[in-house]
N, C-alpha and C positions, 0 to 999 in steps of 0.2 A: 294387606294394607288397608287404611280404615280409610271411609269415604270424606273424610275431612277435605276441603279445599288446600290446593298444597300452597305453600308458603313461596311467593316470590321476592328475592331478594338481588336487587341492582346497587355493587359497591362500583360507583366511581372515582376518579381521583380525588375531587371534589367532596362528595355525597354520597350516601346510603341512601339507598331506597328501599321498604320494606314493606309487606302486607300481604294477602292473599290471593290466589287467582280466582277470578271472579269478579272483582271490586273495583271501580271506576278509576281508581287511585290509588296509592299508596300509603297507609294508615302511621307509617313513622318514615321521616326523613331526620334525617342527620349528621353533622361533617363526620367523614371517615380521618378522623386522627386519635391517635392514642397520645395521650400525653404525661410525662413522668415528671414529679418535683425536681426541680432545678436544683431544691436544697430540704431533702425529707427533714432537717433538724429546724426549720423553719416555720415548717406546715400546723401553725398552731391554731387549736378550735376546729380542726378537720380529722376525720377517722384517717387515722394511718392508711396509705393506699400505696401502692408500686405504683398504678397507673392510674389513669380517668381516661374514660372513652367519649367520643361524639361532642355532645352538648356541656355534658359536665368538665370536656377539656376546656370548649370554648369559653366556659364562662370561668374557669379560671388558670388562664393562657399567661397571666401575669406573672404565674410564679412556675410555669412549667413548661419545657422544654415539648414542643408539636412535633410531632411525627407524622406523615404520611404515606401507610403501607402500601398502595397503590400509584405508581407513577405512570405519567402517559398512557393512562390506561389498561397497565398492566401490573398484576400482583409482586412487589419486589419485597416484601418483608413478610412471612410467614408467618413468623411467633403472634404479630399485630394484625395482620386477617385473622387470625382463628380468633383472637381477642373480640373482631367488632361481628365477626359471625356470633360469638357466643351471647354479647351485649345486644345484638340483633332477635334473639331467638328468645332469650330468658329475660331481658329487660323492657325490648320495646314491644316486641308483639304477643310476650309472655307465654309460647307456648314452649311443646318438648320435641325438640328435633325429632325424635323415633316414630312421633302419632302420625308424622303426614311427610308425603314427599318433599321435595324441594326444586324450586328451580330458579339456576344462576344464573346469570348473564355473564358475558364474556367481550372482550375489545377483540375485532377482527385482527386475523393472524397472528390469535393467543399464543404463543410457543405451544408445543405439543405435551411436553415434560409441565408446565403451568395446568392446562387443563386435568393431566391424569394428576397431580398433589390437589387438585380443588376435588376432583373424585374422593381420594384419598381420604381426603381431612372428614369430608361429608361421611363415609360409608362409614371410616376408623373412629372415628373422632365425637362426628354427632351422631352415630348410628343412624342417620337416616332409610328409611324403607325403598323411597327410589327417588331419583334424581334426575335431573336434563339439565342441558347446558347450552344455553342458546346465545348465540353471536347478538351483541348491541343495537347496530344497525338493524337484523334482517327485523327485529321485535318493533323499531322501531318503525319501519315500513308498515306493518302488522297492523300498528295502532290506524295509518291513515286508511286503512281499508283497502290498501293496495298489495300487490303480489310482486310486481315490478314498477321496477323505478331508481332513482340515485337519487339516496340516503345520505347525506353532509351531516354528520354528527360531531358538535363541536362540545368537549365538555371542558373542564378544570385543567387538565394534563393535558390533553393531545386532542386533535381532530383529525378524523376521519371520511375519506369520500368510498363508495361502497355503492357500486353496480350492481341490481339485484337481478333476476329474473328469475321468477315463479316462484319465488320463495328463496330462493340458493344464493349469497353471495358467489360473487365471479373471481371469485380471490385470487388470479391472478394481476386483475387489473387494478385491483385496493390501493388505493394511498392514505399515509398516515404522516401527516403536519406535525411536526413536534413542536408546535405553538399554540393555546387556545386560553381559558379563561386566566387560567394565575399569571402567563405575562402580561397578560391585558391588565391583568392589578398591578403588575412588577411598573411596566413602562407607564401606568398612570401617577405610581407613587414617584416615579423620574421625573416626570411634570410637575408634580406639586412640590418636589425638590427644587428644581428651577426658580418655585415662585415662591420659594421661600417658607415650605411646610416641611420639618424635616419628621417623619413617622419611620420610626425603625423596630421597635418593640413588637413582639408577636402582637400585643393587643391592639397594638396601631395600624399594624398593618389591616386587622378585620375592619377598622376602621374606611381605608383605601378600597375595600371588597366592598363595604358597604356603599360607599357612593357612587362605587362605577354598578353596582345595580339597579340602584335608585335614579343616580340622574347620569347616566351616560347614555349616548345613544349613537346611532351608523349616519353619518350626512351624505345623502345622495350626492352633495358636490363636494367634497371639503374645501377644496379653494374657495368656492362661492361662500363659503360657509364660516370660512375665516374671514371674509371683507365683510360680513354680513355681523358677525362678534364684534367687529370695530363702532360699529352704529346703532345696535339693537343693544340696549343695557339690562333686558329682559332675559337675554340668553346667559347672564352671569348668576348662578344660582349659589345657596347657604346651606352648607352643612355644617349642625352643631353638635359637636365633638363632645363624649362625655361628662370630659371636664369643664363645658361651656365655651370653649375656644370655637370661633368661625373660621369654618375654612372658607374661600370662594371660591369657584370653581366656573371654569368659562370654556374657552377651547378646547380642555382637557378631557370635556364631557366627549367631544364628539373626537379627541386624534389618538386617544387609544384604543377603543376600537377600531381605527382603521388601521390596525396591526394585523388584522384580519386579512384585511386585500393588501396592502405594503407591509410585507416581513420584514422588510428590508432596512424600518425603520427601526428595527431590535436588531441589526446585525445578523439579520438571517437570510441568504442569497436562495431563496426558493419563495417558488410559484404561492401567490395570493391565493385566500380560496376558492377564486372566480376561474382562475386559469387554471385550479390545481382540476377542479370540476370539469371542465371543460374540457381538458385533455383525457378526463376517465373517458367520459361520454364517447369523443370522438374514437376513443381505444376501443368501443364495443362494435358488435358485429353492425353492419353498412343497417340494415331493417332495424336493427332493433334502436337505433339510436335517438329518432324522431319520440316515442316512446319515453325515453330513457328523461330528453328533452321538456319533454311535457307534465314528468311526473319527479320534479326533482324533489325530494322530501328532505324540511328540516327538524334536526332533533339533539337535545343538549342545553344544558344551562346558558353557554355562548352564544347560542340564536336568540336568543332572548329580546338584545337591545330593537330599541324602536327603529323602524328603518332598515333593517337590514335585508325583508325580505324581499323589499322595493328596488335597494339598491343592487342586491344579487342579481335579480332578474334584468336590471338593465345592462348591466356589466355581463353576464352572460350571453342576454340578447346580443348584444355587442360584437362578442367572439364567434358566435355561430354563424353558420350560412344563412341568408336573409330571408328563405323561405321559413324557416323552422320557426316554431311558436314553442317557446320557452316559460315555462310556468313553474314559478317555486311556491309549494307548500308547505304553512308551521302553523299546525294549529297553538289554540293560547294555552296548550298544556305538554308542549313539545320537548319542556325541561324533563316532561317528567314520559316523554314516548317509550324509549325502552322498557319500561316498567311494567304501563300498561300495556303495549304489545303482547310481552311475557303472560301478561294477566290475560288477556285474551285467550293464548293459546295453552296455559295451563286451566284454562274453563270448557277447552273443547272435551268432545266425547270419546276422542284418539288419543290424549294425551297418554290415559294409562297405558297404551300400547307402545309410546316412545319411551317413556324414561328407562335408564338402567335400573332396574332392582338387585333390590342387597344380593340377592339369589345370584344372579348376574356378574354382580361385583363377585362374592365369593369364588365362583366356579373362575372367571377370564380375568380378574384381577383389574388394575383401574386403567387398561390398556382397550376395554369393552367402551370406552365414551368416545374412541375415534369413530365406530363403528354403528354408534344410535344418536349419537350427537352430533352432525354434521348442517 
C-alpha cells in the first residue's frame, strides 16, 4: 500500500464530505443526490447525461427529478452510492481509488448486510488497497478531543444520541429520532404556506433550506419569544428569492426548529431531543453518568442554529438531578465533526494496523469488517 494519506469520505443524508486524513477539513463538500432529467428530449444546450451528481444536480434541480441515496442516515439506494463514491473520487478529489486506502463513515446501528455491500463496493468496485469503517458519532467525539461522552448527532435524515465510552459506542443504549434537518425545512416551508408563500418546486424548496440556515435560529423561550415578535419589528427579516420576490419571515425563523425539542408539532409522539438525551444518559451505568453529563458533544448540520447549545443545556439542566453540572459542547465546525474525527484517526500511526486490506478482504470475504471495524 503506498504511503499516501488515505481518503476520508462522510456521505450523509444531506451532504458529502470528502478529503484526506490529515487535513483540518474537508477539501469537497456537496449534496448527496443524483439527479435524472425529468424530460432527456428537453435537455437542450447540455451534453446528453443519464444523470448529474451533487452540485451539478443542484444547479439544475429545475428540470430534473432529485434523488436521495441515503435516507435517515442509512445507504437505501446502491446503484446512486456507487455513483456519488465515484463522483467523490474522480471528480472532487481527483484521485484513483487503488493508490490509497479509504475510510467511511457509517450511522450507528448500520445494519450488518449495509456495512459488508460498502466493504463490497470498496474492495470489488474501486479496488481499494484497505479500508475502515467508523461509526459517525464515535469520529465525531474524536474531533472534540474527548474518548467519552454523549454525542447528539443531528444531520439532514435522522438524529442520533450515542453513549460513548473509551472510544466504543454503547450500542445498546443508541437512539435514533427519525426527525432532523429536512423536516425542519418541511415544517418551515408549512409556515410560509400559512403566510401565504406557496414553494413546491424542487428549486423552491432549496430556497426554504436556504433561509432556515441563514436566518433561523433555537429561542431559549419560545413563548417569550413570540410576545417579543409582536413588539420588536426587528426580528421580521427579508429573503430575496431568485426571481426578486420577498419573502418575510418572522416567527418561522425560531418555530421550526423547535421541532427539535417538540416533535409533536410534525405529528410525531416521541421524546424531544432533550428528553430523548437524557433518558440515554440516565440508561448508562450509576459512575459513569456524571461524565456522560458533563461531556455532551454536538455534531451535524442540525446543531448548527444559534441558540441551541444554550437552550440544550438548560433544558437538560432541567431534567437532571440538581447536583449534576451538565455541559454541552459544539464547536463552530461541528457540521463538519465526523469528518474530521475520521481525519484524525486515519492520520494516526495505528491506523495502518486497523483497516481491512484487500489481502484480508480476499482471503475472509467482506464478513472480515465486523471483525476490524467495530
Amino acid at each position: 500500500m503506498t504511503s499516501s494519506p488515505a481518503v476520508v469520505i462522510d456521505v450523509g443524508s444531506g451532504l458529502c464530505k470528502a478529503g484526506f486524513a490529515g487535513e483540518d477539513g474537508p477539501i469537497s463538500v456537496f449534496p448527496s443526490i443524483i439527479g435524472r432529467p425529468k424530460n432527456p428530449q428537453m435537455m437542450v444546450g447540455v451534453r446528453k447525461q443519464e444523470f448529474f451528481v451533487g452540485d451539478a444536480a443542484q444547479q439544475m434541480r429545475g428540470v430534473l427529478t432529485l434523488q436521495y441515496p441515503v435516507e435517515n442516515g442509512v445507504i437505501k439506494n446502491w446503484d446512486d452510492i456507487e455513483k456519488i463514491w465515484h463522483h467523490t473520487f474522480y471528480n472532487e478529489l481527483r484521485v484513483h481509488p487503488e493508490d490509497q486506502a479509504c475510510l467511511l463513515t457509517e450511522a450507528p446501528r448500520n445494519p450488518k448486510s449495509n456495512r459488508e455491500r460498502m466493504c463490497e463496493m470498496m474492495f470489488e468496485t474501486f479496488n481499494v488497497p484497505g479500508l475502515y469503517i467508523a461509526i459517525q458519532a464515535v469520529m465525531s467525539l474524536y474531533s472534540s478531543g474527548k474518548t467519552t461522552g454523549a454525542v447528539l448527532d443531528a444531520g439532514d435524515g435522522a438524529t442520533h444520541i450515542v453513549p460513548i465510552f473509551e472510544g466504543h459506542g454503547l450500542n445498546h443504549l443508541v437512539v435514533r429520532l427519525n426527525f432532523a434537518g429536512r423536516d425542519i425545512t418541511d415544517y418551515l416551508n408549512n409556515l410560509l404556506l400559512k403566510g401565504g408563500y406557496s414553494l413546491v418546486s424542487s428549486a423552491e424548496l432549496e430556497v426554504v433550506r436556504d433561509i432556515k440556515e441563514h436566518l433561523c435560529y433555537v429561542a431559549l423561550d419560545p413563548e417569550e419569544e413570540i410576545k417579543r415578535a409582536q413588539v420588536d419589528p426587528s426580528m421580521e427579516k427579508h429573503y430575496e428569492m431568485p426571481d426578486g420576490q420577498i419573502i418575510h419571515v418572522s416567527t418561522e425563523r425560531f418555530q421550526s426548529p423547535e421541532i427539535l425539542f417538540s416533535p409533536q408539532l410534525i405529528g410525531r409522539e416521541i421524546d424531544g431531543i432533550h428528553e430523548a438525551l437524557h433518558h440515554v444518559i440516565e440508561g448508562c451505568e450509576i459512575d459513569l453518568r456524571k461524565t456522560m453529563y458533563k461531556s455532551i458533544v454536538l455534531s451535524g448540520g442540525s446543531t448548527m442554529f444559534e441558540g441551541l447549545i444554550e437552550r440544550l443545556q438548560n433544558e437538560v439542566t432541567h431534567l437532571a438531578a440538581k447536583n449534576v453540572k451538565v455541559k454541552v459542547n459544539g464547536s463552530e465546525k461541528r457540521n463538519f465533526a465526523a469528518w474530521i474525527g475520521a481525519s484524525i484517526l486515519g492520520s494516526l500511526n495505528a491506523f495502518k494496523d486497523m483497516i481491512v486490506t484487500k489481502e484480508e478482504y480476499e482471503e475472509m470475504g467482506p464478513r472480515i469488517v465486523h471483525r476490524k471495524c467495530f
